[in-house]
DOSEDREN-195857 format. One record per residue (C-alpha): x, z, y; residue in one letter. Coordinates in steps of 0.2 Angstrom, whole numbers, plus 5000, padded with zeros to 4 digits. Layout:
N
XZYA/...
This chain:
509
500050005000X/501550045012X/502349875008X/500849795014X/500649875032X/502449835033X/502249675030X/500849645040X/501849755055X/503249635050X/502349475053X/501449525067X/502949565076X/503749395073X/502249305082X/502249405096X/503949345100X/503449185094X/502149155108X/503149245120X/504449095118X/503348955118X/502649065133X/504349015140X/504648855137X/502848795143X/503248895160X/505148815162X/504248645157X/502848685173X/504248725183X/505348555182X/505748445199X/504048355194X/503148485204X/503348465220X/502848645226X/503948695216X/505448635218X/505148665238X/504848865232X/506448865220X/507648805236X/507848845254X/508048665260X/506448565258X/506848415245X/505748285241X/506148255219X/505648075221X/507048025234X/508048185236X/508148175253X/508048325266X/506148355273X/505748445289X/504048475288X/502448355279X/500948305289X/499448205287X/499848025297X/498248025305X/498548205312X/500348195315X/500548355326X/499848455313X/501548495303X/501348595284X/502848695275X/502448605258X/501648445250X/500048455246X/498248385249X/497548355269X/496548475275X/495748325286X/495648185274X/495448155256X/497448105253X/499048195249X/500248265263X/501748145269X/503448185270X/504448165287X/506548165281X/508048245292X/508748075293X/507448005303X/507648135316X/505948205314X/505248065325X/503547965320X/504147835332X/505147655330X/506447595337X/506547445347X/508147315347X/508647315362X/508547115364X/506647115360X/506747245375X/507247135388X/506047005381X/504847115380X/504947155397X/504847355393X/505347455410X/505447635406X/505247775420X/505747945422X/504748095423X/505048195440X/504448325452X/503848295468X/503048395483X/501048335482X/499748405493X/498348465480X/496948395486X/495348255485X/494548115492X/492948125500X/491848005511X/490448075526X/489748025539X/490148095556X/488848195568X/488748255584X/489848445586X/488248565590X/489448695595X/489848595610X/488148555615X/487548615633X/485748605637X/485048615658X/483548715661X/482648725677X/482548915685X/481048895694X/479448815697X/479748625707X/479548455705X/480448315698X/480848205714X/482348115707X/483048055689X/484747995690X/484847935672X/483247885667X/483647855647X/484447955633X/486047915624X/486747875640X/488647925642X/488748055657X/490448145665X/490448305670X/489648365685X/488648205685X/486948215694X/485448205681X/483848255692X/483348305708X/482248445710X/480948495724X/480648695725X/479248725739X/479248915734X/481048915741X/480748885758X/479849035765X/481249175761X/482649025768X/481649025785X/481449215782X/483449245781X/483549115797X/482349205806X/483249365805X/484849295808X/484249235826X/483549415827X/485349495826X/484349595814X/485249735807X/486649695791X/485549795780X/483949675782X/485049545781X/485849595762X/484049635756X/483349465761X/484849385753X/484549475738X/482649435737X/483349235739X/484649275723X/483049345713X/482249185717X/483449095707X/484149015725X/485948945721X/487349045731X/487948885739X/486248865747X/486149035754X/488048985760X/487448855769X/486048935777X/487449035787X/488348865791X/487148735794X/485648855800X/484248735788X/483348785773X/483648675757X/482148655746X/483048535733X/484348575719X/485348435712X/485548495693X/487548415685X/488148395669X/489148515664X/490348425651X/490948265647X/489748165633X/488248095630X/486448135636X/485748175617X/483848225626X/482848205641X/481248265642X/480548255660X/479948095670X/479948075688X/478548195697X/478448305683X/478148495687X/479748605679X/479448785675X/480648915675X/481648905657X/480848745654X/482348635645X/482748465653X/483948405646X/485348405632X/487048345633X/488248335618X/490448315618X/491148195611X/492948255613X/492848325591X/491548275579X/490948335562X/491248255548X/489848305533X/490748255516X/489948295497X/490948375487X/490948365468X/490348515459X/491948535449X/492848555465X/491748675475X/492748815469X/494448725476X/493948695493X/494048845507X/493848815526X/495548775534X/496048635522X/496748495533X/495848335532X/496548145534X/495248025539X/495047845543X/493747725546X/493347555538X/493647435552X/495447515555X/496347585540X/497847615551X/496847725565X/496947915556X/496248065562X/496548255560X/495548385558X/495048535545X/493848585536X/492648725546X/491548785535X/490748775516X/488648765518X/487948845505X/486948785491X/487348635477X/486048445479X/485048465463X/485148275463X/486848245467X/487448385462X/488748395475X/489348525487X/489248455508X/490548515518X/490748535537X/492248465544X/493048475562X/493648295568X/494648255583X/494248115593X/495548065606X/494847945618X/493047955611X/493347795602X/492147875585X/490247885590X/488947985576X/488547895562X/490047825557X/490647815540X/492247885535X/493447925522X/494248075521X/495848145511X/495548345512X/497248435505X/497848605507X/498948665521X/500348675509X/501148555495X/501348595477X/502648555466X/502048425451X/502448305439X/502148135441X/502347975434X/502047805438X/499847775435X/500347615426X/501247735414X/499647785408X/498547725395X/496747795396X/495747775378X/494147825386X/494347995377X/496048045379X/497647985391X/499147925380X/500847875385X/502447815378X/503847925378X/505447865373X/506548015364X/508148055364X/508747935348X/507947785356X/506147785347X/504547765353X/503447885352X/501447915357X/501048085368X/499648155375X/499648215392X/498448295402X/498448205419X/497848255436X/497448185454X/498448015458X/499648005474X/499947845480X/500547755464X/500947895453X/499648015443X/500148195441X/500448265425X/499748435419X/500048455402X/501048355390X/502948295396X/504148375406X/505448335418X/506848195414X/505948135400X/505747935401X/504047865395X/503747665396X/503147605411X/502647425405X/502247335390X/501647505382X/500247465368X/498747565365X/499047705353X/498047855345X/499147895329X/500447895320X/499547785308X/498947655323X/500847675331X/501447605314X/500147475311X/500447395330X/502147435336X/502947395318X/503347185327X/504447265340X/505547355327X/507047235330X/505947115320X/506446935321X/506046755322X/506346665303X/507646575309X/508346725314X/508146715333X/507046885342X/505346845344X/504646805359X/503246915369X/501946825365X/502146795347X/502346995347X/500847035355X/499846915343X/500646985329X/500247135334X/498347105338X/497846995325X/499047095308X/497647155296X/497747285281X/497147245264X/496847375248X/495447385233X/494147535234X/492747595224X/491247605238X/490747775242X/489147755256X/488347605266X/487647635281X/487247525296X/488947565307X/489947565292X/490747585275X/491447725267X/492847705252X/493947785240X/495247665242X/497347645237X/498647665248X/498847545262X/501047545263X/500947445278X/500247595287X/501047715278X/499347775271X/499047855253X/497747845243X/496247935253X/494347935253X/493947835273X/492647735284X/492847585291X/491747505304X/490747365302X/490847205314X/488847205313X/487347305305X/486947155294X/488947125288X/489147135269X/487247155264X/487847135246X/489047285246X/488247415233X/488747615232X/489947605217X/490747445218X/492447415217X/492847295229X/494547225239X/494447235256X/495347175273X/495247255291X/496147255307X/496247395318X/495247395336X/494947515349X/493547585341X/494547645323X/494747495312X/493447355306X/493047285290X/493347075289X/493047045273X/492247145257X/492447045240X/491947115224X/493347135210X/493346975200X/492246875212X/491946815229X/490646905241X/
């Protein structure tokens, strides 16, 4: 009985290690440089097992600034990651011969820093200044005997006569004051009859003039008091005037306001005191100075735009209200910003691209964040920074690393058959008409497009991945069922890339 437990003990033991060894070798087998994870976990430098070569960093080619530690599937798309080697300096960009440069007519630009004047353009329309406005009142009960300008809008200078007017009440305390006068009436009758005249609203020259000429005045002469233009006048000829009683308005020409809209997206950026640069359409070369005086509350609900009141000077009265105007309003002091030349910049409708050029020569794709444009340059917010040098003609449109390697790749030193460089125009048709071809089973119809599960496109540096591609019309390729496998070709447009043809495996469309 005890030789049987031990031989079963025995045995059982010997299995044990058995499995623990095949245990072994199945893990050392996992563990070969056939897994790429693994080998990238077993060494410090990051080796790809299929080429040997050094690798910084994968990414997926349609993401390319998102950079991953190890290989492995993309988050974003249904298609394994893709190595970037040390050797080729970590850039996604090509290289350009530097023959095909000078044929290409490529001019590159450096990034710099310059003093701007943060700011914005604006366009208003000028109005008369109501603080400078001055109105003439009459003082007392009389008659209008006299108009001097008989219409309004008309230009006056100050101390002009406007009207005449007839005051019968001031004629009794006149004779009153003359009559004690001849009296030698004692000083103190004298000052209260004076008095009485003054309470009467009887100007201080005319009582003057009682002591020098000895003859009571019953008109008053009322004068403009400033320079400008007679905005009202609202009595006639006869017309009975009565103490307070407004006659007439004049306004100064000598500054105007200028009322500008104001984006909503800049209400928060403008403040009273900026200085404003303004010029009118007849005479680009006449400017005007002024500042910005106040901010008047409340936001158009149809325009949605902010007005501001602006404080114009207008030398020689040469604007008149009414007159359009535009208007650079900037702050009192200049900034420090980058710029680059505004044909450096490629705007995609969603995003503002340009070319940079990097240290080892390439070409490479950036996003940049661009602000206000001063004169021909376009400041720069985000996305550069000083010295660099980024193309500032014959750049491409470019929105990937994928799309940089499907239109740049005829600039890459590429060369006539005959061995000559290509000339620009065969290049830029190259580039424009090149289209990709690869067989995929079809995944989803719908009316805008076709989705696939396709094989790599090496062209584009693409692996296999699961994609949609536009259609050139809603009614393109009815035949095309979910399921099929089919080989396809399309070209890259501004909008992604389009289908341009769709052909069944083993049969035409």
């Amino acid at each position: 009985m005890n030789r049987k437990v031990f031989t079963r003990t025995t045995f059982a033991l010997v299995a044990a290690a058995a499995l623990v060894a095949a245990g072994y070798v199945a893990g050392s087998r996992r563990a070969t440089p056939n897994d790429p994870a693994a080998a990238v976990a077993a060494s410090g430098d990051k080796i790809d097992p299929k080429t040997g070569r050094k690798v910084l960093y994968w990414h997926d080619p349609m993401v390319p600034n998102q950079h991953f530690d190890k290989p492995g599937k993309s988050p974003f798309m249904d298609m394994q990651l893709v190595p970037v080697y040390a050797d080729e300096g970590g850039s996604s960009g090509i290289r350009i011969d530097a023959g095909l440069q000078q044929n290409l007519g490529i001019r590159y630009a450096r990034v710099r820093r310059r003093d701007v004047s943060a700011g914005f353009d604006a366009v208003g329309t000028t109005q008369f200044d109501e603080s400078m406005a001055a109105v003439i009142q009459a003082r007392t009960t009389g008659y209008i005997d006299r108009l001097y300008t008989r219409a309004p809008m008309q230009r006056v200078a100050q101390g002009e006569p406007i009207a005449s007017i007839f005051v019968p009440d001031w004629l009794a305390p006149q004779e009153e004051y003359l009559a004690l006068e001849a009296s030698h009436a004692d000083e103190n009758l004298l000052a209260a009859s004076r008095a009485r005249m003054r309470a009467l609203s009887i100007p201080d020259g005319v009582v003057a003039a009682l002591d020098r000429t000895g003859k009571a005045q019953t008109h008053v002469v009322l004068v403009s008091p400033a320079n400008g233009v007679l905005t009202e006048l609202n009595v006639r000829e006869g017309a009975m005037v009565v103490p307070g009683q407004t006659l007439a308005k004049v306004e100064g020409l000598s500054s105007l306001w200028l009322i500008i809209d104001i984006p909503e997206t800049l209400a928060l950026q403008v403040r009273p005191g900026m200085t404003v640069d303004a010029t009118v359409a007849d005479d680009p070369a006449q400017h005007f100075g002024g500042h910005i005086r106040e901010i008047l509350p409340g936001i158009s609900t149809g325009t949605r735009t902010l007005q501001a009141r602006l404080e114009i000077d207008n030398p020689g009265t040469r604007l008149t209200p009414g007159m359009l105007m535009r208007a650079h309003v900037s702050a009192a002091k200049p900034v420090s910003r980058l710029v680059v030349p505004s044909e450096a910049i490629i705007t995609t409708g969603k995003r503002s691209v340009v070319i940079v050029r990097n240290a080892d020569g390439r070409l490479q794709p950036a996003i940049v964040t661009v602000g206000n444009d001063t004169g021909d340059d376009t400041e720069i917010t985000d996305g550069l920074h000083e010295g660099q040098q980024v193309v500032a003609s014959g750049q491409f449109l470019i929105d990937s690393e994928a799309s940089l390697k499907s239109v740049l790749p005829s600039l890459e030193g590429s060369a006539a058959p005959d061995g000559s460089a290509s000339t620009p125009a065969s290049a830029s048709t190259a580039g424009a008409s090149r289209t990709y071809e690869t067989t995929g089973k079809v995944e989803q119809v719908t009316v805008a497009g076709i989705t696939f599960s396709h094989r790599a496109v090496p062209a584009l540096g693409w692996g296999a991945m699961t994609m949609t591609f536009n259609k050139p019309a809603a009614d393109a390729f009815p035949d095309v069922k979910v399921g099929q496998t089919v080989h396809f070709v399309f070209k890259q447009t501004g909008d992604g890339y389009q289908l341009t043809q769709v052909e069944p495996v083993g049969g035409a469309q």
